[in-house]
mmCIF file of the N, C-alpha and C atoms, coordinates in Angstrom:
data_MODEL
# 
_entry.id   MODEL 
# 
loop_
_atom_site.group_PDB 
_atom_site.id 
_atom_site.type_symbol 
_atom_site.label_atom_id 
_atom_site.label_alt_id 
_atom_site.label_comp_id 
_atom_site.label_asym_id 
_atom_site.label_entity_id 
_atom_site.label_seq_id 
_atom_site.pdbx_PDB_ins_code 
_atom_site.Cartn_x 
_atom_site.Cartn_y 
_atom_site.Cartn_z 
_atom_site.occupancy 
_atom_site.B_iso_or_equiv 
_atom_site.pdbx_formal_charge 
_atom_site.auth_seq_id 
_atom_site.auth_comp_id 
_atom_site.auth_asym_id 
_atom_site.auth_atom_id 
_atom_site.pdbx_PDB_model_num 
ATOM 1   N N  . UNK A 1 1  ? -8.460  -6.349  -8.705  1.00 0.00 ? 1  UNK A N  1 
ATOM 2   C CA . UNK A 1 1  ? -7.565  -5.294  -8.286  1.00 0.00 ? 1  UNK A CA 1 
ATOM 3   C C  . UNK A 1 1  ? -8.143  -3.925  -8.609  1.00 0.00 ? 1  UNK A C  1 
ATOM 4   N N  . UNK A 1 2  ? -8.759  -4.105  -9.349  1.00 0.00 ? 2  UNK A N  1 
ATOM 5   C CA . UNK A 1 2  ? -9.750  -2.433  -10.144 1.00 0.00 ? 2  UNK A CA 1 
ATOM 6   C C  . UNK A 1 2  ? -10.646 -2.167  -9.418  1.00 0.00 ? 2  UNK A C  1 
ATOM 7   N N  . UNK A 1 3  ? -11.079 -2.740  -7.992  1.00 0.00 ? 3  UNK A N  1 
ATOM 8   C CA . UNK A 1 3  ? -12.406 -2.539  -7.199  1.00 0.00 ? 3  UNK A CA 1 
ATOM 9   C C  . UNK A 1 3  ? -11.137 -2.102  -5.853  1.00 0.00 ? 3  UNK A C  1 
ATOM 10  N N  . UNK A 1 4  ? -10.258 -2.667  -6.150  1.00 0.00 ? 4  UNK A N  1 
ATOM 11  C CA . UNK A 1 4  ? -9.255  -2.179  -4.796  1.00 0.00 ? 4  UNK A CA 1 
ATOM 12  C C  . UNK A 1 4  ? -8.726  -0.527  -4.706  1.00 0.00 ? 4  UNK A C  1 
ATOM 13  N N  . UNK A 1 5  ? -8.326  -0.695  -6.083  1.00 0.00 ? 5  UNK A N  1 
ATOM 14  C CA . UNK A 1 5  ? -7.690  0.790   -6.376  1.00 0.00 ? 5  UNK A CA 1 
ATOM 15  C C  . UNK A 1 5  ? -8.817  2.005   -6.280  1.00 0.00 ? 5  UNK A C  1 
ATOM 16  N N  . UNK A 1 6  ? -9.910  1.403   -6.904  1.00 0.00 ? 6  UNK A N  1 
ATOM 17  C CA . UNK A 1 6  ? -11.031 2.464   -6.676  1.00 0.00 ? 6  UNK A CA 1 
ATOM 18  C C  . UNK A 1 6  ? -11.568 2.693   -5.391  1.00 0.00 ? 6  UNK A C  1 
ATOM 19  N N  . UNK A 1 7  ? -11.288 1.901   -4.760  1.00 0.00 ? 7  UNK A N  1 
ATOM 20  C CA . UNK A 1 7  ? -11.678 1.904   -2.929  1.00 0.00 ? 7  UNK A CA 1 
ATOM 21  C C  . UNK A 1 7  ? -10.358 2.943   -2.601  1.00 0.00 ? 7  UNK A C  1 
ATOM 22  N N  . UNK A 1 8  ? -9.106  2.778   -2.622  1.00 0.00 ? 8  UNK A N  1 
ATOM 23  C CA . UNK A 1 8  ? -8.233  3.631   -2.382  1.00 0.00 ? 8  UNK A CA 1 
ATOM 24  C C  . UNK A 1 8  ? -8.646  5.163   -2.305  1.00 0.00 ? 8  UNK A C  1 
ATOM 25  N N  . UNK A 1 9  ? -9.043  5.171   -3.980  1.00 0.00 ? 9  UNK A N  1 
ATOM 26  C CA . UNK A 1 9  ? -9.349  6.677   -3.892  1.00 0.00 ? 9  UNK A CA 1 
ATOM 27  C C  . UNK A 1 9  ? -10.165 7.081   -3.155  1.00 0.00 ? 9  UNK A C  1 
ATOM 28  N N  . UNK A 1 10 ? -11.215 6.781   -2.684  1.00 0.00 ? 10 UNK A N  1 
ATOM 29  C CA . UNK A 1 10 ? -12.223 7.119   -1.867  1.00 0.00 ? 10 UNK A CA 1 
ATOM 30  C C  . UNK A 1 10 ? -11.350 7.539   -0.210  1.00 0.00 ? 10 UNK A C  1 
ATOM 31  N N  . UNK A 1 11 ? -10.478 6.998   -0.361  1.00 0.00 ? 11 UNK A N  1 
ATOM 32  C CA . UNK A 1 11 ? -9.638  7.345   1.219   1.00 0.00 ? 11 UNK A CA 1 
ATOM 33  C C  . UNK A 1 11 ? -8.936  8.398   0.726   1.00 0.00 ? 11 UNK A C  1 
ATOM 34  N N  . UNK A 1 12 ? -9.459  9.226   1.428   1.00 0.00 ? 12 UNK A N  1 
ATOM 35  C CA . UNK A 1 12 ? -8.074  10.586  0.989   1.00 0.00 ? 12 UNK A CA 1 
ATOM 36  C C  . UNK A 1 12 ? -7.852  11.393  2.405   1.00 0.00 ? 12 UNK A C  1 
ATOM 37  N N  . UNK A 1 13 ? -7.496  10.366  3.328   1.00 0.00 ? 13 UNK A N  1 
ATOM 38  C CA . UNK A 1 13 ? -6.838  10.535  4.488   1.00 0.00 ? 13 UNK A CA 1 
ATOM 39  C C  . UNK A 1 13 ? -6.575  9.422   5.450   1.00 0.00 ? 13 UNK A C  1 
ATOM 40  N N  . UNK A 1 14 ? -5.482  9.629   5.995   1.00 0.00 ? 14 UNK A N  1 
ATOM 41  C CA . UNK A 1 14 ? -5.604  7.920   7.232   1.00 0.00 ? 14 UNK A CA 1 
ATOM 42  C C  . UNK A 1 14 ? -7.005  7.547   7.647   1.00 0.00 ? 14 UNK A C  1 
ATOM 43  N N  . UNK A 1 15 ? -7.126  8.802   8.282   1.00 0.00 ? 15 UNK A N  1 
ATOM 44  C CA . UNK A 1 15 ? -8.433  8.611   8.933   1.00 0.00 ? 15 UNK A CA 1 
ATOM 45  C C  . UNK A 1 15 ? -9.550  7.654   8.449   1.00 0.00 ? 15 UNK A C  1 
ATOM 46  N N  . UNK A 1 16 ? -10.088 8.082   7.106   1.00 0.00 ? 16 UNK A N  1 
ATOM 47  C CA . UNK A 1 16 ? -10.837 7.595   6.132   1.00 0.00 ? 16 UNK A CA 1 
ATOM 48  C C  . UNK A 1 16 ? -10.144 5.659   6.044   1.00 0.00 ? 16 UNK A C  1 
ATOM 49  N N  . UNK A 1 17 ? -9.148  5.963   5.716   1.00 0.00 ? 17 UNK A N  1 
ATOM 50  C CA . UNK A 1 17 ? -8.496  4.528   4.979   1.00 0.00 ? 17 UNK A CA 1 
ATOM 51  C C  . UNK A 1 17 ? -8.251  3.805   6.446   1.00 0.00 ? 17 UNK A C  1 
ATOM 52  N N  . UNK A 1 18 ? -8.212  3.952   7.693   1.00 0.00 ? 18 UNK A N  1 
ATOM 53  C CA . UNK A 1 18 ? -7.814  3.246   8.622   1.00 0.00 ? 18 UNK A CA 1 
ATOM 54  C C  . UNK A 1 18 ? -9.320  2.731   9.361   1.00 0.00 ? 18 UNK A C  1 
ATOM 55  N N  . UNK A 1 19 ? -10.258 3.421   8.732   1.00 0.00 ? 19 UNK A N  1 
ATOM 56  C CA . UNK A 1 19 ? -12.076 3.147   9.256   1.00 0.00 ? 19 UNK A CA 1 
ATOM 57  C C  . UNK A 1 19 ? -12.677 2.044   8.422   1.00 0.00 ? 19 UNK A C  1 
ATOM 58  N N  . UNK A 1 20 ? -11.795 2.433   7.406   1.00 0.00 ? 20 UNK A N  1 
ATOM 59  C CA . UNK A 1 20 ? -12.399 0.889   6.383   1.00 0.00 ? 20 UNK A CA 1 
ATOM 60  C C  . UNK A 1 20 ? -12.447 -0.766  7.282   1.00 0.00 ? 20 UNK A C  1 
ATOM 61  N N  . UNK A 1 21 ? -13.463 -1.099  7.368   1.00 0.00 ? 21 UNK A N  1 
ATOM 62  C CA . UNK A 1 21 ? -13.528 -2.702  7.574   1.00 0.00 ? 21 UNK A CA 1 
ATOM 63  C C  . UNK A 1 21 ? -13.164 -3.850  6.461   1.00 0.00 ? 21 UNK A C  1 
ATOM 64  N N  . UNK A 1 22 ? -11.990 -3.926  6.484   1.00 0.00 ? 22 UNK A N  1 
ATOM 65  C CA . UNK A 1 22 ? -12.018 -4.935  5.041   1.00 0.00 ? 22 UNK A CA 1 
ATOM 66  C C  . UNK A 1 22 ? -11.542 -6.578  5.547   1.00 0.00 ? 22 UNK A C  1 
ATOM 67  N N  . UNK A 1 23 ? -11.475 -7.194  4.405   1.00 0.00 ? 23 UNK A N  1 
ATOM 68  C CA . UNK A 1 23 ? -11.535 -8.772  4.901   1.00 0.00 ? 23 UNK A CA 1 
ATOM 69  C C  . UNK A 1 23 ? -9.935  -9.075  5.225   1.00 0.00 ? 23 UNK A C  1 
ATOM 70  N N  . UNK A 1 24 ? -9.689  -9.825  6.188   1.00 0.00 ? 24 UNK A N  1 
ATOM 71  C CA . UNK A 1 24 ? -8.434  -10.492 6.065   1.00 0.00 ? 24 UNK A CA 1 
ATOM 72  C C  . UNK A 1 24 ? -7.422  -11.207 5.592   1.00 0.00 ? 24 UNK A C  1 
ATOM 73  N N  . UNK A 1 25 ? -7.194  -10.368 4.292   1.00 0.00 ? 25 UNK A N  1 
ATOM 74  C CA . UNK A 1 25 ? -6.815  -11.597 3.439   1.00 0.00 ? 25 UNK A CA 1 
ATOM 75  C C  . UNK A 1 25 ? -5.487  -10.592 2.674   1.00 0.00 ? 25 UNK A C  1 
ATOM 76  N N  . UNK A 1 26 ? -4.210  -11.410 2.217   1.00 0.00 ? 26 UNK A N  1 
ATOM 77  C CA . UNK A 1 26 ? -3.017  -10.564 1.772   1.00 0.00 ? 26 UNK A CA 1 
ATOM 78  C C  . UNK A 1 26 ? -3.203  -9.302  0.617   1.00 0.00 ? 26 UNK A C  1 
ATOM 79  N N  . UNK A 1 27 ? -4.324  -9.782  -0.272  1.00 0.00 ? 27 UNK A N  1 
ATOM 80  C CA . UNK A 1 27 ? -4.765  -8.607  -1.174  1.00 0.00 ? 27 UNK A CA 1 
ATOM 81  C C  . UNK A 1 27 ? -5.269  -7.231  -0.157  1.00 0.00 ? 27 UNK A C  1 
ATOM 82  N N  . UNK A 1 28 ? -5.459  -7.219  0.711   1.00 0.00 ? 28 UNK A N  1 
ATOM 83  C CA . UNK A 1 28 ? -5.958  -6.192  1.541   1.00 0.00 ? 28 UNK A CA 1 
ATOM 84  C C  . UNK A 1 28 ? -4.648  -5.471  1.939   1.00 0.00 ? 28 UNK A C  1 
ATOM 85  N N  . UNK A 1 29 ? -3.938  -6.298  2.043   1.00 0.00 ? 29 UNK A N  1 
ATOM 86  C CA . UNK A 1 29 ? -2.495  -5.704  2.226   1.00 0.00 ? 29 UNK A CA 1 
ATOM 87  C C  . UNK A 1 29 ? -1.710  -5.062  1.163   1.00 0.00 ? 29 UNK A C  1 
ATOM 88  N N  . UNK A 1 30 ? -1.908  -5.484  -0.185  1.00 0.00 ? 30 UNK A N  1 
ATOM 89  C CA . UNK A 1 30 ? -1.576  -4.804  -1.099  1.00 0.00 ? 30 UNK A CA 1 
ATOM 90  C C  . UNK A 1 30 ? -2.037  -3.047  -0.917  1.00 0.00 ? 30 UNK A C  1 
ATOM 91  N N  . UNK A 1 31 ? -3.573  -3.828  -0.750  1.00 0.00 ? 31 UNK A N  1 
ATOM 92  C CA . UNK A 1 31 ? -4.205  -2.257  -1.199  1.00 0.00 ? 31 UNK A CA 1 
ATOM 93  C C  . UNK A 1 31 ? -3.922  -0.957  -0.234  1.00 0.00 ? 31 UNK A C  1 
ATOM 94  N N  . UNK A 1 32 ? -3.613  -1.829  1.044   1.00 0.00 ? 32 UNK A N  1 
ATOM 95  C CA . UNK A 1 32 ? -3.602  -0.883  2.199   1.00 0.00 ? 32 UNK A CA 1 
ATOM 96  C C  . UNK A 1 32 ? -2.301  0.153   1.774   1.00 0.00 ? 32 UNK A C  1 
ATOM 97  N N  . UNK A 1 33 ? -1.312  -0.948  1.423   1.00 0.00 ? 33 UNK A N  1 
ATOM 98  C CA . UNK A 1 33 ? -0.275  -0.303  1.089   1.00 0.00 ? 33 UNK A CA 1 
ATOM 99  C C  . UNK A 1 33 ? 0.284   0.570   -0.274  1.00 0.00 ? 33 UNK A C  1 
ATOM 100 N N  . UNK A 1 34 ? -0.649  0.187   -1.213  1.00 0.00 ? 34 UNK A N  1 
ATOM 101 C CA . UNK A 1 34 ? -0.725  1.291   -2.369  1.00 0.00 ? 34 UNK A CA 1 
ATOM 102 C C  . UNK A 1 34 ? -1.970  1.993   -1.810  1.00 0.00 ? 34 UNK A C  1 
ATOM 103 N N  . UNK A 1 35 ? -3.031  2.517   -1.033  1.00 0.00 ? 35 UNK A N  1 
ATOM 104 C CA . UNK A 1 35 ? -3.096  3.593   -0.222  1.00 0.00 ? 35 UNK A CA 1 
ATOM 105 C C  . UNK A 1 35 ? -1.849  4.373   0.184   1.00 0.00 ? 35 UNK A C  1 
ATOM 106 N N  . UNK A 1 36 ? -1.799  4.211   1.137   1.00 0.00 ? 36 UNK A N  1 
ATOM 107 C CA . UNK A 1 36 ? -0.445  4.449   1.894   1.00 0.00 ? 36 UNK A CA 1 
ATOM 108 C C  . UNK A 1 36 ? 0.356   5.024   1.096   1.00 0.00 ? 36 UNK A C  1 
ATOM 109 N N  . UNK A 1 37 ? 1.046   4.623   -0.054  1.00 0.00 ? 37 UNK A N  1 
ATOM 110 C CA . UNK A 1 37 ? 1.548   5.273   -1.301  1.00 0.00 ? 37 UNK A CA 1 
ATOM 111 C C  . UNK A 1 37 ? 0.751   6.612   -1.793  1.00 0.00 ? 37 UNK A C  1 
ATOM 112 N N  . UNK A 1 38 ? -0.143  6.236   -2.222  1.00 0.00 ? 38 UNK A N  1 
ATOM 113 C CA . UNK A 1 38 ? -0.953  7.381   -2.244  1.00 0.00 ? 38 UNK A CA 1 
ATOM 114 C C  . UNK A 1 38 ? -1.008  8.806   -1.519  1.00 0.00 ? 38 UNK A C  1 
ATOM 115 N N  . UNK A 1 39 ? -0.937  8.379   -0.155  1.00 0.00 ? 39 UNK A N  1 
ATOM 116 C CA . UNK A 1 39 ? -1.600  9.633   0.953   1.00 0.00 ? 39 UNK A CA 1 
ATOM 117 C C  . UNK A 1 39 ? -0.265  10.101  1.117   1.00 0.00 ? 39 UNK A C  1 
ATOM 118 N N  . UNK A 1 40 ? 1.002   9.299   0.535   1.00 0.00 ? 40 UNK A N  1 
ATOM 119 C CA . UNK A 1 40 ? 2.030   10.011  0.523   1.00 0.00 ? 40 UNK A CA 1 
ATOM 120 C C  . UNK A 1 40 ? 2.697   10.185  2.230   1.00 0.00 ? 40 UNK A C  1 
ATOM 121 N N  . UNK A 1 41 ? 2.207   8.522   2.877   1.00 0.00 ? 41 UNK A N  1 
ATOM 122 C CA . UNK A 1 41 ? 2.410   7.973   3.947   1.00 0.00 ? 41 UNK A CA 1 
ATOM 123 C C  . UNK A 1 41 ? 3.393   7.128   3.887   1.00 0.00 ? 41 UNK A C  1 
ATOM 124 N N  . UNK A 1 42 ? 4.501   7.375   3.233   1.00 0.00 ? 42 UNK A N  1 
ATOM 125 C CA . UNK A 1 42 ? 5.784   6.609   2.810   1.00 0.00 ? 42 UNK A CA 1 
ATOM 126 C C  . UNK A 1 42 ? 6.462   5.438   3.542   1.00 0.00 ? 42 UNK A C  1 
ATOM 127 N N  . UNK A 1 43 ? 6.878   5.989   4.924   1.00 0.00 ? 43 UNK A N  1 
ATOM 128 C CA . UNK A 1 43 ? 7.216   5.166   5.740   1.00 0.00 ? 43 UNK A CA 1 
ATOM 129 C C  . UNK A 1 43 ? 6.051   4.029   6.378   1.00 0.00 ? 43 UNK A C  1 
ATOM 130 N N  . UNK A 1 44 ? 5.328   4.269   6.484   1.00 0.00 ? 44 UNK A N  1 
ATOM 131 C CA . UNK A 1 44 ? 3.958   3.057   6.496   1.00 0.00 ? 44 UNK A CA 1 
ATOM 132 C C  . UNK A 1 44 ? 3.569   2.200   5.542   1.00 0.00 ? 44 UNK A C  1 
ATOM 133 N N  . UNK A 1 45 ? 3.861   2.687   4.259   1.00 0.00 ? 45 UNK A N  1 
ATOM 134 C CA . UNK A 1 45 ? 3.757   1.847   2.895   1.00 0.00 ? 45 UNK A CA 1 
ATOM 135 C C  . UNK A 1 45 ? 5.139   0.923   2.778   1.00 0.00 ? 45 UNK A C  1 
ATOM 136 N N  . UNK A 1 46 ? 6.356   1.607   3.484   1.00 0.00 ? 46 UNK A N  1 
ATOM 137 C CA . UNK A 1 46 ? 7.563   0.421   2.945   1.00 0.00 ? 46 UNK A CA 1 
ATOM 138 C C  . UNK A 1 46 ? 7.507   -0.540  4.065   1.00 0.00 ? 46 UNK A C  1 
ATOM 139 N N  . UNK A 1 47 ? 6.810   -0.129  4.881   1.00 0.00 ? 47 UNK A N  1 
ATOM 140 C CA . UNK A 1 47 ? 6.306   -1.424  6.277   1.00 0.00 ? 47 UNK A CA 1 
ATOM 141 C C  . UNK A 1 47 ? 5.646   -2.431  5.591   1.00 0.00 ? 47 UNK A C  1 
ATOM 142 N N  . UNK A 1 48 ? 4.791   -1.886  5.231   1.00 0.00 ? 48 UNK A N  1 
ATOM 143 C CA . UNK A 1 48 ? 3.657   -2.971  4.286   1.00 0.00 ? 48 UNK A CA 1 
ATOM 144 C C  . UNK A 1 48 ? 4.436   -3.418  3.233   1.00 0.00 ? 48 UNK A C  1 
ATOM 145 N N  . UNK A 1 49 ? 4.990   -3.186  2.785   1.00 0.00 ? 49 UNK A N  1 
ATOM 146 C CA . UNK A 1 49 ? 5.669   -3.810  1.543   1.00 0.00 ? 49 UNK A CA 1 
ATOM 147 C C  . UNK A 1 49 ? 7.159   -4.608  1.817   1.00 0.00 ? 49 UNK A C  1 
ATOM 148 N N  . UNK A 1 50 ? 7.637   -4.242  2.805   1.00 0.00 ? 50 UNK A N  1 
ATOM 149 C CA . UNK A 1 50 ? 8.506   -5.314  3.686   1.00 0.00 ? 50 UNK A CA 1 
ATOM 150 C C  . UNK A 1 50 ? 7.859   -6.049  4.113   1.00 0.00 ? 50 UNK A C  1 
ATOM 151 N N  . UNK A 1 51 ? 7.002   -5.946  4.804   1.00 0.00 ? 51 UNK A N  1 
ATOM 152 C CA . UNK A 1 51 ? 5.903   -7.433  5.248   1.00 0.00 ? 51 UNK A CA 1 
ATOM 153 C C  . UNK A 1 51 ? 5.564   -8.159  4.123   1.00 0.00 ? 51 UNK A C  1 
ATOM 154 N N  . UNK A 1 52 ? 5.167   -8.141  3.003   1.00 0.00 ? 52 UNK A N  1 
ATOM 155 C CA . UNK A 1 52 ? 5.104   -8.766  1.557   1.00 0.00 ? 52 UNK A CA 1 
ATOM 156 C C  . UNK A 1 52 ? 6.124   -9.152  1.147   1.00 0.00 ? 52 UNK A C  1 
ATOM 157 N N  . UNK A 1 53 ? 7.191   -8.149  1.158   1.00 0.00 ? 53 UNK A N  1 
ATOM 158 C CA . UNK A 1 53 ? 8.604   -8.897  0.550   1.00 0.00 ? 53 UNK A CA 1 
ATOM 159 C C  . UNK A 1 53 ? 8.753   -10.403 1.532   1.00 0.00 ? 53 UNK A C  1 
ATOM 160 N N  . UNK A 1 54 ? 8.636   -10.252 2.823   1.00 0.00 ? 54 UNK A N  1 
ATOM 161 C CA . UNK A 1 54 ? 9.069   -11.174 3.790   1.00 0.00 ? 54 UNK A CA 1 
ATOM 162 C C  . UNK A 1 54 ? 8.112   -12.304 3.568   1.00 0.00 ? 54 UNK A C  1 
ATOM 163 N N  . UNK A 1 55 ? 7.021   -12.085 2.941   1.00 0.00 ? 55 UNK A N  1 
ATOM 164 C CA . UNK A 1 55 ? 5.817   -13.129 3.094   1.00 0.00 ? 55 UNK A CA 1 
ATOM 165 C C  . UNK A 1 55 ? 6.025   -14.198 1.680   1.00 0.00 ? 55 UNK A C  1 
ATOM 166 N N  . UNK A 1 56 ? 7.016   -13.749 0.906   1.00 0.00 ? 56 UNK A N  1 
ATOM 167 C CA . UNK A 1 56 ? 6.792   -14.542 -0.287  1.00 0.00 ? 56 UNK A CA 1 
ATOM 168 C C  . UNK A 1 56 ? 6.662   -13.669 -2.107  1.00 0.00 ? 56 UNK A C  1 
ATOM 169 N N  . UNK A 1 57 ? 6.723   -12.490 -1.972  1.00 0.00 ? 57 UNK A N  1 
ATOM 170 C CA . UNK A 1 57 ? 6.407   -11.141 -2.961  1.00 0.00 ? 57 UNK A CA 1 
ATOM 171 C C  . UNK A 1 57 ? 7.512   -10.566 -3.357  1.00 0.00 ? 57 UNK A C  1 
ATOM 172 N N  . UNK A 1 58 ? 8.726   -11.094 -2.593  1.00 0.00 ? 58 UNK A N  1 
ATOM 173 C CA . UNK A 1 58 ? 9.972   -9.899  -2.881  1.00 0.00 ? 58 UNK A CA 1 
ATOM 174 C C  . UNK A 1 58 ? 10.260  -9.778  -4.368  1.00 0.00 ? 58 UNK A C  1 
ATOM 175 N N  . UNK A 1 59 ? 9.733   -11.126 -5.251  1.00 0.00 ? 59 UNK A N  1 
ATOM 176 C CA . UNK A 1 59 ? 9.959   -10.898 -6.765  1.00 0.00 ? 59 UNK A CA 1 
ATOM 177 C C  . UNK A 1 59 ? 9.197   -10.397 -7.280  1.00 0.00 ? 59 UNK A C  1 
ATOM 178 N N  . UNK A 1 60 ? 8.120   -9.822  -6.585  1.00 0.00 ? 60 UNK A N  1 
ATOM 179 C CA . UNK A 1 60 ? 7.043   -9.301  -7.802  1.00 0.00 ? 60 UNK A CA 1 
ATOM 180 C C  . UNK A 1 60 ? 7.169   -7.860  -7.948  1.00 0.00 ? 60 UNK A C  1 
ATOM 181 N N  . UNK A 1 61 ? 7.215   -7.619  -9.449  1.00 0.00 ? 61 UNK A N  1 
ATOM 182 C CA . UNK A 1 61 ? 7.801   -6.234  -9.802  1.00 0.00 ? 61 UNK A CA 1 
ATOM 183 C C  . UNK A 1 61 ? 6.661   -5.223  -9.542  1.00 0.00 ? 61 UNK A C  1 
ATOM 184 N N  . UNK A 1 62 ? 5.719   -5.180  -9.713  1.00 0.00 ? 62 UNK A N  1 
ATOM 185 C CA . UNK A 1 62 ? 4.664   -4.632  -8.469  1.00 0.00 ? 62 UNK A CA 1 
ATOM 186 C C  . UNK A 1 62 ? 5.233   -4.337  -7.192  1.00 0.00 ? 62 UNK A C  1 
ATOM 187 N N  . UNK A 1 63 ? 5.483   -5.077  -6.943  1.00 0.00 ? 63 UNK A N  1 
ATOM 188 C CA . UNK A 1 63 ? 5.946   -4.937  -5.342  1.00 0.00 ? 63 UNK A CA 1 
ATOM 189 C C  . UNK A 1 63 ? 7.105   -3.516  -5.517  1.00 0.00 ? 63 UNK A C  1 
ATOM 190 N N  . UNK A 1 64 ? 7.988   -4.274  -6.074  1.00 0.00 ? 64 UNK A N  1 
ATOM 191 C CA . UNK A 1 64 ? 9.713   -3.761  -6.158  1.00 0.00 ? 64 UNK A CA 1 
ATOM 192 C C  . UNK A 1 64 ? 9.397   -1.848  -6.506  1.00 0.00 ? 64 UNK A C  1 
ATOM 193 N N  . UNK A 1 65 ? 8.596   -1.940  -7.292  1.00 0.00 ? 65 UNK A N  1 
ATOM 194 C CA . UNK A 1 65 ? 8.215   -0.325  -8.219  1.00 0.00 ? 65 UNK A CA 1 
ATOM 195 C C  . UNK A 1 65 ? 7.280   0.045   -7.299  1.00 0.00 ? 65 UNK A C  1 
ATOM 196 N N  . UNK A 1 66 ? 6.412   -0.266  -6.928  1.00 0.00 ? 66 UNK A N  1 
ATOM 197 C CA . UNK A 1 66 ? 5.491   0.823   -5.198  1.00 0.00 ? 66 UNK A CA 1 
ATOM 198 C C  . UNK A 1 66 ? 6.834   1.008   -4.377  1.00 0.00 ? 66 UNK A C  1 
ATOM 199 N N  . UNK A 1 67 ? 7.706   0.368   -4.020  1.00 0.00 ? 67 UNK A N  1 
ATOM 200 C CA . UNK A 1 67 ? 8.663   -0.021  -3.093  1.00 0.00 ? 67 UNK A CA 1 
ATOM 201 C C  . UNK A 1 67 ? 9.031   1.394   -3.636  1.00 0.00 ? 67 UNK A C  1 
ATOM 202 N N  . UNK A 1 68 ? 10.363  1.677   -4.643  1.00 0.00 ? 68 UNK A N  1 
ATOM 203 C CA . UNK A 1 68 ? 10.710  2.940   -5.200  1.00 0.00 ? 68 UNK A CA 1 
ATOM 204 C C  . UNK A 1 68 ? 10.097  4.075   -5.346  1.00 0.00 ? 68 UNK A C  1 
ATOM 205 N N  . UNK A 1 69 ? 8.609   3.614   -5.889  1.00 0.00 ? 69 UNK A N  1 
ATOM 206 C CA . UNK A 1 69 ? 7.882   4.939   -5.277  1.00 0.00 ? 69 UNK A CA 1 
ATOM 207 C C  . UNK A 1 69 ? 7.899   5.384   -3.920  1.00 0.00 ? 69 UNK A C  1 
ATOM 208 N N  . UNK A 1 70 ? 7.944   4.659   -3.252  1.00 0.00 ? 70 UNK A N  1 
ATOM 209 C CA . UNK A 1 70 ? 7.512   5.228   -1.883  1.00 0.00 ? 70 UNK A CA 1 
ATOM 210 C C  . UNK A 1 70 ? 9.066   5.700   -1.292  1.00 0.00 ? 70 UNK A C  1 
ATOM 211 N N  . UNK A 1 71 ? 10.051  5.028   -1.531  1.00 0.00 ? 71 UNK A N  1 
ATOM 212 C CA . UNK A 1 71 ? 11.366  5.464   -1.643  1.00 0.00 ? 71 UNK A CA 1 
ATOM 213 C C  . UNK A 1 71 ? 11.638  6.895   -1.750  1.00 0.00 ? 71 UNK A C  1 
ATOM 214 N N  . UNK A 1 72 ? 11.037  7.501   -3.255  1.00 0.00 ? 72 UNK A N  1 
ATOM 215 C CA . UNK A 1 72 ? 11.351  8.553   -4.051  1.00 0.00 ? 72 UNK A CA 1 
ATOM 216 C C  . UNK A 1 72 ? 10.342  10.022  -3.043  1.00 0.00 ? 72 UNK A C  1 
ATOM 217 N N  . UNK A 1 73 ? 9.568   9.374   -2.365  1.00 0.00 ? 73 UNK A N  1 
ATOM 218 C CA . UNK A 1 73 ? 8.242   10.090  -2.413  1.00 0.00 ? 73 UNK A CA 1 
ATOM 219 C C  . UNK A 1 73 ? 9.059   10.400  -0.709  1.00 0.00 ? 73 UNK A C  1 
ATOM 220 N N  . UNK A 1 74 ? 9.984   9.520   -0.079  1.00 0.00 ? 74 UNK A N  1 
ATOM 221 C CA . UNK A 1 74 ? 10.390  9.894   0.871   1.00 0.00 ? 74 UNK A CA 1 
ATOM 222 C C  . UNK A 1 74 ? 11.203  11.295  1.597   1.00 0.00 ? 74 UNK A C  1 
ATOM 223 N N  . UNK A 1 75 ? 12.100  11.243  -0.176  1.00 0.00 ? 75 UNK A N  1 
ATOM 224 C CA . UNK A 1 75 ? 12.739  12.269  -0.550  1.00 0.00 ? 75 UNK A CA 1 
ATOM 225 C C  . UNK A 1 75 ? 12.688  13.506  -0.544  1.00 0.00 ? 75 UNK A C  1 
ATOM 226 N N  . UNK A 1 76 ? 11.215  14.110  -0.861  1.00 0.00 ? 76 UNK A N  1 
ATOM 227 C CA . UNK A 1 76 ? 10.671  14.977  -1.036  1.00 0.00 ? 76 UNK A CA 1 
ATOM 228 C C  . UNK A 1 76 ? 9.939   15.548  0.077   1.00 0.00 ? 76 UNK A C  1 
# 
């Protein structure tokens, strides 16, 4: 997860983070979506994280707390 998050930062725009080629696999989805959190792309991150809740994740408190962030971050 520490090679994911550090890939994040390196995106510091859609643009950047939507050029990435990454593998197909649900961890990619995490990351896409704590990006997304990040760029302060709110409504695209609770997409991704409804797709996780729906996939089997809705208990993971990871999940639930990006979820509120991106909530809070909507707000503003």
């Amino acid at each position: 997860w520490c090679a994911w998050v550090e890939l994040a930062g390196l995106a510091n725009e859609y643009e950047a983070l939507d050029s990435l080629q990454l593998p197909q696999h649900w961890m990619m989805n995490f990351f896409v979506a704590h990006a997304l959190v990040e760029l302060k792309l709110s409504e695209q991150a609770l997409e991704t994280y409804t797709s996780l809740a729906s996939a089997g994740f809705s208990n993971s408190t990871y999940l639930i707390a990006q979820m509120a962030i991106a909530h809070h971050d909507r707000r503003g």
